[in-house]
C-alpha positions in Angstrom: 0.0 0.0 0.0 1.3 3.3 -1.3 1.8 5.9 1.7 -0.6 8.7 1.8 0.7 12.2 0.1 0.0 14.7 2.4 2.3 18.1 3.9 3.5 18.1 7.4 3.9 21.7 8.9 5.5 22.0 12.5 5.1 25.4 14.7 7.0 25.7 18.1 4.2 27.7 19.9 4.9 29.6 23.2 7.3 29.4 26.1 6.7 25.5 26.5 7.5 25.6 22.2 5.2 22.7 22.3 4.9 22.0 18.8 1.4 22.3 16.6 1.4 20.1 13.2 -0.6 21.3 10.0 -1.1 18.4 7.8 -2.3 19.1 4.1 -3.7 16.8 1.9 -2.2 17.4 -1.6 -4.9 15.8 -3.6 -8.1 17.7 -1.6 -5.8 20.5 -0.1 -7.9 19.7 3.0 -6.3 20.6 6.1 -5.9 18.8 9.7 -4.8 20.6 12.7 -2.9 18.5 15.3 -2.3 20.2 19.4 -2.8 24.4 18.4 -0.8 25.7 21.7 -0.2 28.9 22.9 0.8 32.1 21.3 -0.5 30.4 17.8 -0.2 33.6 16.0 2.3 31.4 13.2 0.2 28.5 12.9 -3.1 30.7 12.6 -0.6 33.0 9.6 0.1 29.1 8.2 -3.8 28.4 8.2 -5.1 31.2 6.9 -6.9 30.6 3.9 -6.8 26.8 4.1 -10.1 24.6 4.2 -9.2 23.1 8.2 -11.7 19.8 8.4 -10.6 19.0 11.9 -8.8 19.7 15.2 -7.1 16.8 16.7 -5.7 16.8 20.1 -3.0 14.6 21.3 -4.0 15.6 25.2 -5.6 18.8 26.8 -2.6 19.9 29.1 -2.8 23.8 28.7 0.0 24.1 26.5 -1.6 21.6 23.5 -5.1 23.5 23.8 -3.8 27.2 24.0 -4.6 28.6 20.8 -7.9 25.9 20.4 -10.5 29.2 20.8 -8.5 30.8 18.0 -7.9 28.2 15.7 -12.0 27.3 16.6 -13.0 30.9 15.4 -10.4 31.0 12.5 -12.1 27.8 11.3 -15.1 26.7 12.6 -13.5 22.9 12.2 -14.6 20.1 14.8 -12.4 19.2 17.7 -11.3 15.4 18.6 -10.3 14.4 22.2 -10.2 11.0 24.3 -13.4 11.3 26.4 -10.8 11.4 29.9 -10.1 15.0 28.9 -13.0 16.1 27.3 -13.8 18.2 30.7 -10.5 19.2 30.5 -11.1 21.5 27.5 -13.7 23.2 29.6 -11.7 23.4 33.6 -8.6 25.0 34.1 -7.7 23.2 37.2 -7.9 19.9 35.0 -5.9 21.7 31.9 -3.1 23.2 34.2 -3.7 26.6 32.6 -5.1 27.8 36.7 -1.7 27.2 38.0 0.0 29.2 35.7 0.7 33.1 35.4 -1.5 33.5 32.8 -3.5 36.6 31.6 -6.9 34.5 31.6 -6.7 30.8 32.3 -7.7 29.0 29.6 -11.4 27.6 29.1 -12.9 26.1 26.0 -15.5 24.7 24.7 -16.1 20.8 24.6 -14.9 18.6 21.8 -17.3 18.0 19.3 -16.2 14.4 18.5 -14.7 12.0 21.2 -12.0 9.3 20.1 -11.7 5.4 20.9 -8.7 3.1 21.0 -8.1 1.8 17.8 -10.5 3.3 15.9 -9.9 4.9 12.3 -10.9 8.4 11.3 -11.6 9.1 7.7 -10.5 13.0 7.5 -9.3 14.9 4.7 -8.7 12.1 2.8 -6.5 10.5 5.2 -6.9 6.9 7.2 -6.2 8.4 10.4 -5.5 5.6 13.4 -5.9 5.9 16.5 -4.0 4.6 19.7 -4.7 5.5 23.2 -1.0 5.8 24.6 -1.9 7.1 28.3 0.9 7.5 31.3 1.5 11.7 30.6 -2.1 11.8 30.9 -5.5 9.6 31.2 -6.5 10.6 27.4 -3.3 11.0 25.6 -3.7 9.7 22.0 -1.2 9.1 19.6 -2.4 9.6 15.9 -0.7 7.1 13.1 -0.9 8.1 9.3 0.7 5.3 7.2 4.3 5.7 9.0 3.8 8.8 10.6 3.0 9.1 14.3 1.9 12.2 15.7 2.1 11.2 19.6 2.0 13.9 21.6 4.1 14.2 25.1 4.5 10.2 24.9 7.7 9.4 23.1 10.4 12.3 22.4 14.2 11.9 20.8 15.7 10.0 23.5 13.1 10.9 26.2 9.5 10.3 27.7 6.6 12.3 28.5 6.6 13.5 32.2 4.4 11.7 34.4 4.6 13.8 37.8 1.4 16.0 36.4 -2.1 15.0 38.1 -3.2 11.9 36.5 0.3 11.2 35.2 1.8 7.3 35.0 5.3 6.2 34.7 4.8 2.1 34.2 1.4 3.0 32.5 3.6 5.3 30.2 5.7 2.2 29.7 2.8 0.2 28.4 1.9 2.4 25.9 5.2 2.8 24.9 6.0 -1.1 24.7 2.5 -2.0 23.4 1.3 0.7 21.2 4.0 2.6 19.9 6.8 0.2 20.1 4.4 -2.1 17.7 4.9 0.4 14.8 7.2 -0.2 11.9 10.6 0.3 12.9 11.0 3.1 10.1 7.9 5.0 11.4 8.5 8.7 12.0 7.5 9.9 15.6 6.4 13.8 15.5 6.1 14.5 19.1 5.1 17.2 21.1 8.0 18.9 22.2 11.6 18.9 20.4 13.0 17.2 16.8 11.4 14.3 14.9 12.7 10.8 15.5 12.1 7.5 14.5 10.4 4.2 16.3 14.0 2.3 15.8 16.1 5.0 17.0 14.0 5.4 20.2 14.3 1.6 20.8 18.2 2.1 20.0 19.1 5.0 21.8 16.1 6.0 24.3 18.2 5.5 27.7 14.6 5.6 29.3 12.9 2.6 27.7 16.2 0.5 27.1 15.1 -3.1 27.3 11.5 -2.5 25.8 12.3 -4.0 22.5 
């Protein structure tokens, strides 16, 4: 099976650069949004003018869900979150955001569409899977596109999602590490949430924090 042909945009948004993906279909030029952070004004620039079909959100920490209201009103696109956070859109004590030094802590409105484990959304022209990969967070959800994995604060270049935020799991992180993502193709390309690209192989290689999960 041929790999999809689509564009992948990256934006390191706001002082936690948590990084927001535009993915572009280049047959339907229909557009997916993946985690808009804080401080979105590049990605909302990058979007401007493009037909965006959805929102999806890897996880509803604060900095993931920053720039959701704009990117909502820029758009008018449907959001996707794991049910476990869907009240997390809506409460800044779950989001984080009420712990911070913020202007106004962040408050949104609920998801429109809630995702399952293993499921497969049909969007933009794209067989999007998805794998619940909690342990950073209850709802974390990885999102796999042929051999691209956007994963969210699960699996970075030679490092892990924290797990010492409320709700946060290190051996349940593990799991979803050894059972989801480490059951990709070797050659898949992880797009996480924070920092450079890297690859399923080189994370089993070289990750000093899951050495031994092969």
């Amino acid at each position: 099976m041929s790999e999809p042909q689509f564009s992948i945009q990256s934006f390191a948004l706001g002082d936690f650069q948590t990084n927001a993906y535009v993915l572009t279909h280049s047959g339907t030029g229909e557009t997916i949004v993946i985690d808009p952070g804080m401080n979105p004004g590049p990605l909302l620039g990058a979007i401007q003018g493009k037909k965006v079909v959805a929102v999806l959100l890897t996880h509803a920490h604060l900095d993931h869900i920053g720039g959701l209201n704009d990117v909502r009103a820029l758009t008018k696109a449907p959001v996707y979150i794991h049910p476990l956070e869907q009240e997390w859109l809506t409460n800044p004590d779950l989001n984080g955001s009420s712990r911070w030094n913020l202007p106004v802590p962040i408050v949104c409105e609920r998801a429109e569409f809630e995702l399952a484990d293993g499921q497969t959304l049909e969007i933009a022209g794209l067989a999007i899977q998805v794998l619940h990969t909690p342990g950073h967070s209850p709802g974390s959800c990885s999102f796999v596109i042929g051999k691209h994995c956007f994963g969210g604060d699960v699996l970075f270049a030679q490092s892990i999602g924290r797990t010492d935020l409320p709700g946060g799991d290190f051996e349940t992180l593990m799991t979803s590490i050894q059972d989801k993502l480490f059951e990709l193709d070797d050659d898949t390309i992880v797009y996480p949430g924070h920092g450079p690209k890297t690859t399923i192989d080189t994370e089993k290689t070289y990750n000093p924090f899951v050495n031994g999960l092969r």
